[in-house]
C-alpha positions in Angstrom: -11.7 -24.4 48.0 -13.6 -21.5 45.9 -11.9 -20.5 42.6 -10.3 -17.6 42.4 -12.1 -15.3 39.0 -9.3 -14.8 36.8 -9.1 -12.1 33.8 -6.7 -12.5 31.9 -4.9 -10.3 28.8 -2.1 -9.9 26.8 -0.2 -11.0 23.8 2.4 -13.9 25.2 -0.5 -16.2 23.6 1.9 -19.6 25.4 1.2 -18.3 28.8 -2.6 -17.5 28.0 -2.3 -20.9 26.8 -0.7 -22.4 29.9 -3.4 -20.7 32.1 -5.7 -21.9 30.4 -4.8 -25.6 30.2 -2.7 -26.0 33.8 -4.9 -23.8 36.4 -8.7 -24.9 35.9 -8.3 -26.8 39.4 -7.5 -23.4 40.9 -9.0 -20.3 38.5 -12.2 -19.9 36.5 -10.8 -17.6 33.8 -12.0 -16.0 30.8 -10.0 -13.7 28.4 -10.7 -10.5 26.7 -8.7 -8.2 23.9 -6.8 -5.4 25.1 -8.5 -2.9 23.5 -9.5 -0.6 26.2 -13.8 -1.1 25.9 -13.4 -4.8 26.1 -11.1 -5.2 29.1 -13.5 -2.1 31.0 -16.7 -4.5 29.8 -15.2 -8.1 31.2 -13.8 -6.0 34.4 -17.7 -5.0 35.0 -19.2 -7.8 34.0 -17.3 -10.6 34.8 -15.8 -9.2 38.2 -12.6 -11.4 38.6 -10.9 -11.6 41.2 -7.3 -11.2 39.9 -6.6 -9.6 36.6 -3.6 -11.0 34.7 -1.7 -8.9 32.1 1.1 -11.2 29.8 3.1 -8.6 28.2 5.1 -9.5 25.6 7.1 -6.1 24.2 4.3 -4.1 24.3 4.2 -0.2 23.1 4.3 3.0 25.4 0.4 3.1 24.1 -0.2 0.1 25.1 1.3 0.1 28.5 -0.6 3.7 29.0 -3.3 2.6 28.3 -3.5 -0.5 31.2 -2.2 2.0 33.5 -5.3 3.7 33.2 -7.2 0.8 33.4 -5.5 0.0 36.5 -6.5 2.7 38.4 -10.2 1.2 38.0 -8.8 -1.8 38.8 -7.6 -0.5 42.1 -10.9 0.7 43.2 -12.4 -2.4 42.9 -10.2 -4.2 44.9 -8.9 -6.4 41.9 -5.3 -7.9 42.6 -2.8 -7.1 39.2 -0.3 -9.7 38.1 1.9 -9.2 35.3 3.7 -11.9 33.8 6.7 -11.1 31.8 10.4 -10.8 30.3 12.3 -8.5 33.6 12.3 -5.6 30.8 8.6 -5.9 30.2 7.9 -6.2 34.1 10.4 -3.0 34.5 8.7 -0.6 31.7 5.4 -1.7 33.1 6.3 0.2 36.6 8.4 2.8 35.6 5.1 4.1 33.7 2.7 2.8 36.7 5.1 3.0 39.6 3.6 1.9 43.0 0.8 0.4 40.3 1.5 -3.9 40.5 0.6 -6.5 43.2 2.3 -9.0 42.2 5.0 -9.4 39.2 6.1 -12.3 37.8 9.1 -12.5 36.0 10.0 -15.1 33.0 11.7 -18.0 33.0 9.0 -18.9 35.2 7.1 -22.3 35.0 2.7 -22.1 34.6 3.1 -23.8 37.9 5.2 -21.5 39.6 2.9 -18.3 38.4 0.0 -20.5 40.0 1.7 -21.2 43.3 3.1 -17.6 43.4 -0.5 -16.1 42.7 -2.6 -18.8 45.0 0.2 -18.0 47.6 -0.4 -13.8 47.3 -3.7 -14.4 47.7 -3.9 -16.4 50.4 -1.5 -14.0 52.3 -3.6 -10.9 51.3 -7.0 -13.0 52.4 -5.2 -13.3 55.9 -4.1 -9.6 56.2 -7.6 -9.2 55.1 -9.1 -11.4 58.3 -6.5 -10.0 60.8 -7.5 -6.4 59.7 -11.3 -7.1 60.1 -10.6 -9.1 63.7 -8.3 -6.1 64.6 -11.2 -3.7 63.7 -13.6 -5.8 65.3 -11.4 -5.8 68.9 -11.3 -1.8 68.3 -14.9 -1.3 67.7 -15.2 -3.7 71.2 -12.9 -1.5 73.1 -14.7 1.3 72.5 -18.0 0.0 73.2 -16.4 -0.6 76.6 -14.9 2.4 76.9 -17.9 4.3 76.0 -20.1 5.9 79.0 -23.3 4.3 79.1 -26.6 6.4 78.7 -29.5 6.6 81.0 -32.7 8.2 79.8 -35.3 10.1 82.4 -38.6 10.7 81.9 -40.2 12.5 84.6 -42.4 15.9 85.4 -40.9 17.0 88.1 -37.8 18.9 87.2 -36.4 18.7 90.7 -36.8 14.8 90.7 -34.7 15.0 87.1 -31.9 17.2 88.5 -31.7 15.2 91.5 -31.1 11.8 89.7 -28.9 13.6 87.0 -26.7 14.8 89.7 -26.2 11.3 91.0 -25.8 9.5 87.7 -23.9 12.1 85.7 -20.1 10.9 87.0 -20.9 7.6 85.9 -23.5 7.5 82.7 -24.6 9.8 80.1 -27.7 11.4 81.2 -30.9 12.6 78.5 -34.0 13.9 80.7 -38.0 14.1 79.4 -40.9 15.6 81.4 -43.4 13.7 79.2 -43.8 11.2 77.0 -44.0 13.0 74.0 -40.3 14.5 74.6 -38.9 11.0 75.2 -40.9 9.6 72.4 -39.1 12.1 70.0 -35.9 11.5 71.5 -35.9 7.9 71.2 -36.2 8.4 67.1 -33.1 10.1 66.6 -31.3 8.6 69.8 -30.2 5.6 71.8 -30.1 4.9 75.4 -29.1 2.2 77.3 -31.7 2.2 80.2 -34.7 3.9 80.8 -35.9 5.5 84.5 -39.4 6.0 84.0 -41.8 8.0 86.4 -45.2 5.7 87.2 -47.4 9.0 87.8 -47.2 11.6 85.2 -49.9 13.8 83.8 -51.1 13.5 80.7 -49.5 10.0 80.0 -48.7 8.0 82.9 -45.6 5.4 83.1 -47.6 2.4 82.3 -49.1 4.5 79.0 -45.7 5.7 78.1 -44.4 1.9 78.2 -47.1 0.4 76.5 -46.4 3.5 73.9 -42.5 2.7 73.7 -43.1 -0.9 73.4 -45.9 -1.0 70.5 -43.8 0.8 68.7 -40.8 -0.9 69.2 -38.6 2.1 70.5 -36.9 -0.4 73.8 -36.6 -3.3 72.3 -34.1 -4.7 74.5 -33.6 -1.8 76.9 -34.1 -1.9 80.3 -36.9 0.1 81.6 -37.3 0.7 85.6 -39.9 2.4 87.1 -39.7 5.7 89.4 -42.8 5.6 92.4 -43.5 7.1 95.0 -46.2 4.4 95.8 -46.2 2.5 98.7 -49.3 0.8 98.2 -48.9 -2.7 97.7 -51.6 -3.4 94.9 -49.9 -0.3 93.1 -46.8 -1.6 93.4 -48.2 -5.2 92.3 -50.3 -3.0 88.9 -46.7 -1.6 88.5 -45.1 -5.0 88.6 -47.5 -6.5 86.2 -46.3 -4.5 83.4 -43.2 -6.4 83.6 -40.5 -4.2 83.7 -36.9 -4.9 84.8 -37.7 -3.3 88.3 -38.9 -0.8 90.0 -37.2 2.4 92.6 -39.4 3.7 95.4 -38.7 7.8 95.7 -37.1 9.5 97.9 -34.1 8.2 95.3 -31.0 6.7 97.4 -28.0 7.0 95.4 -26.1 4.2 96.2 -29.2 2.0 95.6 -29.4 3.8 92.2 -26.3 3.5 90.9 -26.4 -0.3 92.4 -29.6 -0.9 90.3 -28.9 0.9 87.0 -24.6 -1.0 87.5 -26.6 -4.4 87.9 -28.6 -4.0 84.1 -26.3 -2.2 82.1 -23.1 -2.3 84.4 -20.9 1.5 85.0 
């Protein structure tokens, strides 16, 4: 098991002392003053884990004065522990209210402040792993829930309106009449398939493949070509470019949405 980075301050010297001498199995700790510089140097340099504050009847000053440091302390994600009389533990938070993880009260043992600490922060590492899995599932549910998105490059604007109107119930829809359009597009946005005409002017498919693909723009995308051909070498030429299939125009819709359902599903 890793060691936890420990910081620890204060002036009930015996429970420094303890720390120091009972916990090396569990913490790697280091000390520092508690003059303000030197605690705001060890935070940033050392980055502990858990910062550790033995009050012993400190001063308003003094307690003001980690209350401000705590707030830093916060925004690293640092857990605070103070270890105390119940007096010190209670004028602690009635200065910093809401401001302590964990407080640890005296009589207390060195080896119930370790198992009370190692046992915070196990607990918080597990809220910790359930919040990230629980973020994770979200993020997955609204991948699934999120409508896929076709991309169309073709010159003939009737052909594009035509294939737009079948697919837009069912996918996002983003149309190009050239390469050039869907070249830009493709930098600034994502698609999930690509329908990709095989006679174009200009740039052909084939070009406008080779284009996308030099330049690593599908990378894992689907790309299936749009062809009037009925030529079998063409279709062969076509074939040879390896994409994930091809769609002989006129366009039947059922065998549209069937092909584009099979790649990248509805």
């Amino acid at each position: 098991m890793a060691k936890y980075k420990v910081l620890l301050t204060g002036k009930n010297n015996v429970i420094m002392d303890d720390f120091f001498s009972h916990t090396q199995d569990y913490f790697e700790t280091i000390s520092t003053s508690m003059r303000y510089d030197d605690m705001n140097l060890h935070l940033s340099v050392y980055e502990p884990d858990i910062f550790v504050f033995c009050a012993a009847n400190d001063s308003r000053d003094e307690l003001l004065r980690m209350v401000e440091l705590k707030r830093k302390i916060t925004r690293q994600g640092i857990v605070f522990v103070i270890i105390g009389s119940e007096e010190d533990c209670e004028n602690f938070q009635r200065i910093g209210v809401y401001m302590v993880d964990l407080a640890l009260t005296k009589p207390i043992t060195i080896e119930q402040i370790r198992e009370r600490i190692l046992k915070f922060m196990q607990e918080k590492e597990e809220e910790e792993r359930a919040s990230e899995e629980e973020k994770a599932r979200l993020a997955a549910i609204k991948e699934q829930k999120r409508r896929k998105h076709v991309l169309i490059i073709d010159d003939d604007p009737g052909m594009l309106k035509l294939i737009k109107e079948h697919l837009h119930d069912n996918y996002q829809v983003a149309t190009a009449i050239s390469g050039k359009i869907a070249y830009k597009f493709l930098e600034v946005k994502q698609t999930d398939l690509i329908l990709l005409d095989y006679e174009m002017p200009v740039e052909n498919g084939p070009q406008i493949l080779e284009n996308l693909r030099k330049n690593h723009q599908i990378d894992g995308i689907p790309v299936l070509f749009l062809t009037g051909i009925t030529d079998r070498d063409k279709i062969r030429k076509a074939l040879s470019l390896k994409p994930q299939g091809y769609l002989l125009k006129p366009i039947d819709k059922e065998k549209l949405l069937g092909t584009i359902e099979k790649f990248i599903g509805e």
